[in-house]
C-alpha positions in Angstrom: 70.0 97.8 137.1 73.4 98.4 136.2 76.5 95.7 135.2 79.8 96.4 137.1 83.0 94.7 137.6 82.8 90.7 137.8 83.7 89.2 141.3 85.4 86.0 140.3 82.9 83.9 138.1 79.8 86.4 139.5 78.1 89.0 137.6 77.6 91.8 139.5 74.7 93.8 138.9 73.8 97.2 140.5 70.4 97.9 141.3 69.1 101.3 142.7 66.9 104.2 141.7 66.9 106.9 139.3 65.3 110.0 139.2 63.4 111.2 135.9 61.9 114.9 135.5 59.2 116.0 133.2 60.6 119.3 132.7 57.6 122.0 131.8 59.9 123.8 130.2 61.2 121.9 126.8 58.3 119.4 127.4 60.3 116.2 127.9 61.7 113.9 130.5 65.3 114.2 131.9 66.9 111.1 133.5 69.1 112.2 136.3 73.2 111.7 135.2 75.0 109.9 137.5 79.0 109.9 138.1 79.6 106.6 138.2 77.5 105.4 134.7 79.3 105.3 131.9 77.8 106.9 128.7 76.1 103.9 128.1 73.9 103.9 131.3 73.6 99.7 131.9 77.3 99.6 132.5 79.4 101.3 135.4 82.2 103.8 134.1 84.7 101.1 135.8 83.6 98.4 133.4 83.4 100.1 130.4 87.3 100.9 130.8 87.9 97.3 131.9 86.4 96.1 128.8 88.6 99.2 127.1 91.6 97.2 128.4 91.1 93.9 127.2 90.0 95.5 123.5 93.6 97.0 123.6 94.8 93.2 122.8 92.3 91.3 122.5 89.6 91.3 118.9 86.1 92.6 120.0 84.5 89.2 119.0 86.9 87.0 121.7 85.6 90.2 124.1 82.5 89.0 123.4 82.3 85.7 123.8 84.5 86.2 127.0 81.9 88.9 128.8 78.6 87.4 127.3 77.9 91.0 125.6 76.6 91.6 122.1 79.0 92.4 119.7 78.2 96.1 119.5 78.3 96.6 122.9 81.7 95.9 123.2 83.1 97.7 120.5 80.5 101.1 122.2 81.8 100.2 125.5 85.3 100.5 123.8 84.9 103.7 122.1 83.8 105.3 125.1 87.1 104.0 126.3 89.1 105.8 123.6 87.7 108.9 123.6 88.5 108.9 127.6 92.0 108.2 126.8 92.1 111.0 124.1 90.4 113.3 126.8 93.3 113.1 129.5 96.1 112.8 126.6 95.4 115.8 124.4 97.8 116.3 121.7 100.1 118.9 122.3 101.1 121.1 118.6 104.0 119.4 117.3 107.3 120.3 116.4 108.5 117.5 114.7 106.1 115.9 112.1 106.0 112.4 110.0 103.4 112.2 107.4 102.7 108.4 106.1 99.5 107.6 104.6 96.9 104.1 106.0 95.6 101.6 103.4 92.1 100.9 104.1 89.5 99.0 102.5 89.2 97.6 99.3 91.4 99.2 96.2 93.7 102.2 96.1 92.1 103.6 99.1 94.1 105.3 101.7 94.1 108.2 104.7 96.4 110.3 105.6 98.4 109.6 109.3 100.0 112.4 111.5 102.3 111.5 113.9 104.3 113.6 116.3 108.0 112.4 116.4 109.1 114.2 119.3 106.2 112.1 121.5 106.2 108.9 119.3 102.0 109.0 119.0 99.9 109.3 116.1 97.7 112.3 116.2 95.3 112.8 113.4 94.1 110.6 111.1 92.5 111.8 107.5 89.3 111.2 105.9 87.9 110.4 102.6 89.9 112.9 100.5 93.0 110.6 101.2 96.2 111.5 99.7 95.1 114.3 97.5 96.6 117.7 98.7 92.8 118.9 100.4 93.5 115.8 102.7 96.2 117.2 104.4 95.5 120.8 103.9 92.3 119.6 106.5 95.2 119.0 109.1 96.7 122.3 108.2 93.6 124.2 108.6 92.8 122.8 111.7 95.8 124.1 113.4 96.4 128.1 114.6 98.7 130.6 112.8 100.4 129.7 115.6 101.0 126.2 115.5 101.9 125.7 112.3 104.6 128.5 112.6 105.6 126.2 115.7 106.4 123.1 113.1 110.1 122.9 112.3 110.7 119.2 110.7 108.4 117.4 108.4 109.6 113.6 107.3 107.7 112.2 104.9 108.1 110.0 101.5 108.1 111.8 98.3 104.4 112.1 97.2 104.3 115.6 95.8 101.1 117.0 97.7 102.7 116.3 101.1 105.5 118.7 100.8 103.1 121.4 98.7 100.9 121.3 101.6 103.2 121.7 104.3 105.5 124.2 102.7 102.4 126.5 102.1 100.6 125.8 105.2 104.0 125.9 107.5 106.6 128.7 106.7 109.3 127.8 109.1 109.4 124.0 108.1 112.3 121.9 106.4 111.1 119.0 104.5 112.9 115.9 104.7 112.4 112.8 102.9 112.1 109.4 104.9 115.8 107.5 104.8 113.3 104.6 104.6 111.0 105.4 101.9 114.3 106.2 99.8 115.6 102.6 100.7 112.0 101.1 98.9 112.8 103.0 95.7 116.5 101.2 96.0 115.0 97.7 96.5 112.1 98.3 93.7 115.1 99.3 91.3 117.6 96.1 92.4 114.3 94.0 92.1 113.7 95.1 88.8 117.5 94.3 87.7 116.7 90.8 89.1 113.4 90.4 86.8 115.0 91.5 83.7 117.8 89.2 84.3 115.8 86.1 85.2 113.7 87.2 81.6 117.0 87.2 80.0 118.7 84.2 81.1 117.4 80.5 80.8 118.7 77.0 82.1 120.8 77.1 85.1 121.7 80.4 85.4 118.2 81.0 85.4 117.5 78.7 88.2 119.9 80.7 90.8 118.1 84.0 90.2 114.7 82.1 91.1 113.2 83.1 94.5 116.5 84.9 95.4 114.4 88.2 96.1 114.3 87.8 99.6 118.6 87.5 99.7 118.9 90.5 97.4 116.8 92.4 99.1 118.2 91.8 102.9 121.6 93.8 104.4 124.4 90.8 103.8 124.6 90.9 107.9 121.1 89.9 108.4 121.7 86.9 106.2 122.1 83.3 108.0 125.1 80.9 106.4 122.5 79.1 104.2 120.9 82.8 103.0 124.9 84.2 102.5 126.3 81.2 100.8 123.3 81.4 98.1 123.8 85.1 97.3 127.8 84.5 97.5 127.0 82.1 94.8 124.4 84.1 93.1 126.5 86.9 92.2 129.4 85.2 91.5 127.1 83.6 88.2 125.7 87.2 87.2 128.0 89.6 86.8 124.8 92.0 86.3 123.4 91.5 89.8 127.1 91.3 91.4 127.4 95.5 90.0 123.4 96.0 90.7 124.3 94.3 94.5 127.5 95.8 95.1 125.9 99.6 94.1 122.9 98.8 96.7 125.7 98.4 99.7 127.7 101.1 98.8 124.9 103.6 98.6 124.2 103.6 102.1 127.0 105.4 103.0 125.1 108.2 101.9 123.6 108.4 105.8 127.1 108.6 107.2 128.5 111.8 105.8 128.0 114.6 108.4 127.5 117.6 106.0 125.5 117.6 103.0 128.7 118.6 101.0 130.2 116.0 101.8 127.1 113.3 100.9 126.8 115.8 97.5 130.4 114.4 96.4 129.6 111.2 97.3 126.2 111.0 95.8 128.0 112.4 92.3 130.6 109.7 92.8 128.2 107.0 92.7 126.2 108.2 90.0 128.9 108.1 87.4 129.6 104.9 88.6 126.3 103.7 86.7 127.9 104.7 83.4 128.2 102.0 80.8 126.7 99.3 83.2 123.4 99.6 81.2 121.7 99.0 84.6 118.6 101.5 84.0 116.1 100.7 87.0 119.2 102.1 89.1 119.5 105.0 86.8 116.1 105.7 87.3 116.6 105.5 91.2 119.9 108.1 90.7 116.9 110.6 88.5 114.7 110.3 91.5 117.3 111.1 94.3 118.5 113.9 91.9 115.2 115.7 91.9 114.5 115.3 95.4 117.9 116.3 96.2 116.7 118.9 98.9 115.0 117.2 100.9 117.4 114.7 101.4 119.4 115.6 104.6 121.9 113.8 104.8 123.1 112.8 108.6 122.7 116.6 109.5 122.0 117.6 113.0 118.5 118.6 112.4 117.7 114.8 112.2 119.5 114.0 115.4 117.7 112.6 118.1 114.8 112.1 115.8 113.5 108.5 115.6 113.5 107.6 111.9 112.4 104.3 112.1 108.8 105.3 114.2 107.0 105.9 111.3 107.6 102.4 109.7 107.2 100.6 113.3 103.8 102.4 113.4 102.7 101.0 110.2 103.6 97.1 111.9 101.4 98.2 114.5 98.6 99.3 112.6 98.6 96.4 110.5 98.2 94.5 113.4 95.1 96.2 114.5 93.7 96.0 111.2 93.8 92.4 111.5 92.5 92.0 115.2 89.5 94.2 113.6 88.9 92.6 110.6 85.3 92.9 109.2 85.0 96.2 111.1 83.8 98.9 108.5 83.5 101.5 110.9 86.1 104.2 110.3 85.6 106.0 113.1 86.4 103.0 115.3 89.7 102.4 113.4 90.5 106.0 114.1 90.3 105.8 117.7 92.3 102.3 117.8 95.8 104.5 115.8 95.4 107.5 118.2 95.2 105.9 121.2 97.7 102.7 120.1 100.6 104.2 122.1 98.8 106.1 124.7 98.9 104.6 128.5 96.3 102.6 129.9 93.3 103.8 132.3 
């Protein structure tokens, strides 16, 4: 007996017979397969991929209390689910790569995420090694000669094992360095200007710098009348954070320049613009841009088309299926859930 798709508030239950054959051969009995069973042979192949569905937005417990199933049948009934999905979606070798690393656990844990740019989907996920240069090298290794000749672009942030990796492993790539992941260094550095300002300052003028992170932080044109009236206000009292504010905006101009000569000029331009303005978390940030300087491509064509934001959208996404899976410890589980997060539905 069976459990197949519900007919309104009805369970439906299928009941018919199986054959089992003691085989002389290897000495045990074989339980006849049949097509329409799912892996797990109480359910019906159709209702394990219903209960797939609902898993895609729904937290295995509410699953659970909805279906009247144990916990662990659910999230079974789901992984048999995913690994369908992956089965009639195979990843195709990529052309275009992003590299961004997954949080997990407890502590400075993380794994390693693939994703293919070109068709917006993650496809591999690391293991335990995590950011250290054997994690990816596992990717790597696990491609042909072939395919990794195949890989053209690689965006990524600036963690020195990614681009060793990749330049060994791939020898017709181009490294470039995430427009995004550049912006969080810029931030860290303005936040920092803010802290040793607010340590500096006391009174008043130490009061407007309080919880103004947020306003510093944010483009001036996502800023509502309250939120631009307070940072008009705010750097018009700090003459320190007015410069450190004022450098942020201008340096994204950097993305406009069509040639890398011309973002070269600018780059040097805005550099010396830090002398004598004793603003060192911003000359820090101009060290680190230096030393990267090629990977950073700078509104070239080989970035056209590509989108530069997916990588960062993923991560939203992925947090959000952390959450709808908290108290899950299974790895393998969490695995599935990323690679199959922007595949279509069965």
């Amino acid at each position: 007996m069976v459990r197949d798709l519900d007919c309104g508030p009805f369970a439906i239950f299928l009941q018919f017979e199986q054959r089992r054959v003691d085989c002389p051969v290897c000495k045990s009995v074989r339980t006849e397969r049949i097509s329409f069973l799912a892996d797990i042979n109480r359910y019906t192949d159709r209702y394990a991929e219903w209960i797939g569905r609902q898993c895609r937005e729904k937290s295995v417990k509410s699953v659970s209390e909805e279906t009247g199933l144990g916990w662990d049948t659910v999230k079974d009934l789901d992984m048999i689910y995913m690994k369908k999905q992956l089965a009639q979606h195979p990843a195709a070798p990529p052309r275009v790569l992003g590299v961004d690393e997954l949080a997990v656990g407890r502590g400075q844990t993380y794994r390693i995420l693939i994703h293919d740019l070109e068709t917006r989907r993650p496809i591999w996920m690391g293991d335990e090694r995590g950011r250290k240069k054997e994690g990816i090298d596992a990717y790597y290794l696990g491609l042909t000669p072939a395919d990794r000749d195949g890989i053209e672009l690689a965006i990524m942030d600036m963690w020195p094992p990614y681009k060793t990796s990749t330049e060994e492993h791939c020898k017709n790539v181009r490294v470039h360095y995430d427009h995004f992941h550049i912006a969080k260094h810029l931030n860290s550095a303005i936040d920092d200007v803010r802290r040793s300002e607010y340590k500096r300052l006391s009174g008043e003028k130490r009061n407007y710098i309080k919880g103004s992170r947020y306003i510093l932080l944010s483009n001036r044109e996502n800023l509502d009348a309250k939120g631009a009236a307070t940072l008009k206000e705010l750097l018009r009292l700090n003459s320190r954070l007015n410069t450190a504010y004022m450098l942020k905006e201008e340096f994204d101009r950097i993305w406009s320049y069509q040639t890398e000569k011309g973002a070269r000029a600018f780059f040097d331009q805005w550099k010396s613009s830090l002398r004598w303005k004793r603003l060192e978390p911003l000359e820090k940030f101009a060290g680190l841009v230096e030393r990267h300087w090629d990977g950073i491509i700078c509104g070239t064509k080989i970035t056209e088309g590509i989108p530069m934001g997916f990588v960062e959208g993923m991560n939203c996404k992925i947090r959000a299926i952390q959450k709808r899976a908290y108290g899950i410890r299974d790895e393998e589980y969490l695995r599935l859930k990323i690679l199959t997060c922007t595949l279509p539905k069965i």
